[in-house]
N, C-alpha and C positions, 0 to 999 in steps of 0.2 A: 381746111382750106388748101393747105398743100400737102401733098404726099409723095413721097422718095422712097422707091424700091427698089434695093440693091444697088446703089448707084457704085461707077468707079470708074475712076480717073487714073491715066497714066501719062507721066510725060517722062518717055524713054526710060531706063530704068527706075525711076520716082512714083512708086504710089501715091499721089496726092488723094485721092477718097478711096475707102477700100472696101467697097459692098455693104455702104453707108443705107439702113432703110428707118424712117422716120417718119414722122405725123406729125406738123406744126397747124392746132386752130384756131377757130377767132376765139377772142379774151387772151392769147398768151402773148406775153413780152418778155423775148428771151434773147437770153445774153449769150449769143456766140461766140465761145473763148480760147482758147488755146496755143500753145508756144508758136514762136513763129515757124512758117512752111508746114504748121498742123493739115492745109485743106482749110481754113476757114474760109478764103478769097476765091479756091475753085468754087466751094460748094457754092457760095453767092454768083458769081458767076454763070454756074451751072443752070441755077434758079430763076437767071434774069435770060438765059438761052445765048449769054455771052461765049460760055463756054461747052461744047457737046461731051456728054459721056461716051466712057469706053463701053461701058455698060451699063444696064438699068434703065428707070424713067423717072418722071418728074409730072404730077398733075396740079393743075392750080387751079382750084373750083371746076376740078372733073375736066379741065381742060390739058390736055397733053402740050406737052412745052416744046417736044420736036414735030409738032404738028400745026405750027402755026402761031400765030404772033395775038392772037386775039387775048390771048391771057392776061397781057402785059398792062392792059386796062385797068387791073384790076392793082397794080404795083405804083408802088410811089421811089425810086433810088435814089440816094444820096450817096455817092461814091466818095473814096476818101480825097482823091487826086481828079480835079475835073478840069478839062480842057477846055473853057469858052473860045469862042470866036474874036482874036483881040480887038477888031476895028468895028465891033458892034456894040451899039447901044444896048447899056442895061434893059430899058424897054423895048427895043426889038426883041432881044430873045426871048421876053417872055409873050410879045406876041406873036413870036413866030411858032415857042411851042404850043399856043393856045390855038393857033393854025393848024399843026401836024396834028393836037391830038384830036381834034374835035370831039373835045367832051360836052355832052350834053345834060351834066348835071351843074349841081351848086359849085364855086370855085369855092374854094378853102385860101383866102387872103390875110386868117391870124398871123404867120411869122411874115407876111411882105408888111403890115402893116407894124407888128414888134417891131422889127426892124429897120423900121424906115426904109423900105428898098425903092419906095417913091421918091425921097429924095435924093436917090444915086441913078434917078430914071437915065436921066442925059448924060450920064459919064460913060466912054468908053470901056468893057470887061479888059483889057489890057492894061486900064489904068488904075484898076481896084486892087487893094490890098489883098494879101493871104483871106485875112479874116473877112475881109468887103464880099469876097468871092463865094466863101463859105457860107455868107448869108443867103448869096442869092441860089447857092448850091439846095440850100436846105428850106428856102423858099417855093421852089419849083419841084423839089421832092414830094411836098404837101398840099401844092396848089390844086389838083382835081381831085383832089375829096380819096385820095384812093383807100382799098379796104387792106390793103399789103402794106406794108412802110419797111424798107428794107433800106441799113443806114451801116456804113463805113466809117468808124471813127468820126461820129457827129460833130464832135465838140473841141477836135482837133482846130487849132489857128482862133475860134471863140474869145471874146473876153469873158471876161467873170460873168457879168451881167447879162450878156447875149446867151452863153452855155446855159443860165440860169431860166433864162425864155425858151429857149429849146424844149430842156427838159420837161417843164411847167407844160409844154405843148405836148408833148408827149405822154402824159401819164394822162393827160383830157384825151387823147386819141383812144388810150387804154382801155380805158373809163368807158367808150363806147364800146368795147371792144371788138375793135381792131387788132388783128395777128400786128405784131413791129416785133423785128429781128434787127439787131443790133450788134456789129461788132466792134469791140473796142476795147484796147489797153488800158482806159482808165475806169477802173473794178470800181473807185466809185461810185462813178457815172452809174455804172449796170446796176450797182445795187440798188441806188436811190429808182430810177425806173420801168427795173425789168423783175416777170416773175418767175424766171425760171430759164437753166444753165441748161447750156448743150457744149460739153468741153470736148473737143477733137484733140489728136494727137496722134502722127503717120498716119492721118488720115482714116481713122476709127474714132467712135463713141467710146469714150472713157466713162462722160456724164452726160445723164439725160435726165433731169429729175427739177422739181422746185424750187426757187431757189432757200426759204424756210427749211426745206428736206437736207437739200446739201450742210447746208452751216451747222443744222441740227448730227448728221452724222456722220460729219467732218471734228467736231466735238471743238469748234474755233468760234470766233466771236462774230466774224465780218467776212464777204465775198472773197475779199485778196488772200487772206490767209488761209481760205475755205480750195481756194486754187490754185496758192504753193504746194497746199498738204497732197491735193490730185498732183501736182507734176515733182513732189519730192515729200515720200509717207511720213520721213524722218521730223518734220516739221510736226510742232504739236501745238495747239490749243492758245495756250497762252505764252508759249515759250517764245523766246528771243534766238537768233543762233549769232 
């Protein structure tokens, strides 16, 4: 579904991606992970055509991503930090995106309806919590059915119970399989519903592998200490430091 060849990014002397080429298809849920200023945020960037390479491409179902916007159809975003309009109604914006995007398939209404987002129709986005926002964030990530799911720190500002809907939503997206990239600090999260790591660091592939494969040849129990041991060898298995 998407393909990355040699891609690279510079911002002034900074390699953010450094002739990164890769193949993400449908069925995989993988866990975008890496220290921080790895490149995890250009390469998503890259991918939504926020941000242009110094080099390389980017196809999304044979669609070139500096060739036009038509791709974008095919992606659902959930950025980690999202700017609503504050003196609009919760129900405006989503009928104003359901305006812009003119999709002419099924809507996908499971997390507006988990969420109750119908009942925060009438309230101003200026007047919504961290976490109120983050619903409607992750609502409208998933609203038109898309076959991409590409998510920031999903579960960021969530309570228990909401994180817990999220996820449960997402491993059904899986299930169909849909490609969902996911990045995120909390290794949890990725373990319970992704299958497989792509760990960047200065902007290179360190891991690209299952995530079964990694833990298994990490010689560790769990995702997080499967991704100390990549960012520091010293770290073993069942060891403490």
């Amino acid at each position: 579904m998407i393909q990355i060849d040699h891609l690279s990014k510079s911002y002034k002397s900074v390699h953010a991606l450094n002739d990164l080429s890769l193949t993400f298809t449908a069925g995989q849920s993988i866990a975008l992970t890496g220290p921080n200023g790895s490149g995890k945020s250009t390469l998503m960037k890259c991918l939504l055509g926020l941000v242009f390479p110094d080099k390389g491409n980017i196809t999304v179902n044979n669609l070139r991503v500096d060739k036009g916007s038509e791709y974008r159809r095919f992606i659902g975003y959930m950025p980690q930090i999202v700017q609503f309009p504050e003196n609009m109604r919760v129900r405006q914006l989503f009928k104003m995106m359901r305006d812009i995007r003119q999709h002419d398939g099924n809507y996908d209404e499971d997390l507006y309806t988990a969420f109750d987002i119908q009942g925060m129709a009438d309230k101003y986005l200026g007047s919504l919590s961290g976490g109120m926002k983050q619903k409607v964030n992750a609502g409208l990530a998933l609203l038109f059915n898309p076959k991409i799911i590409i998510m920031d720190e999903p579960t960021a500002g969530l309570d228990p119970l909401s994180a817990e809907l999220l996820k449960d939503k997402l491993r059904k997206e899986k299930e169909k399989g849909k490609l969902i990239i996911i990045s995120s600090h909390i290794l949890s999260d990725l373990e319970e519903i992704t299958n497989h790591v792509l760990f960047l660091m200065d902007g290179k592939v360190i891991c690209n592998k299952s995530l079964p494969e990694l833990i298994a040849e990490s010689g560790t129990e769990n995702l997080s200490r499967a991704i100390a041991k990549l960012m520091d060898p010293k770290i073993a298995g069942n060891e403490t430091r």
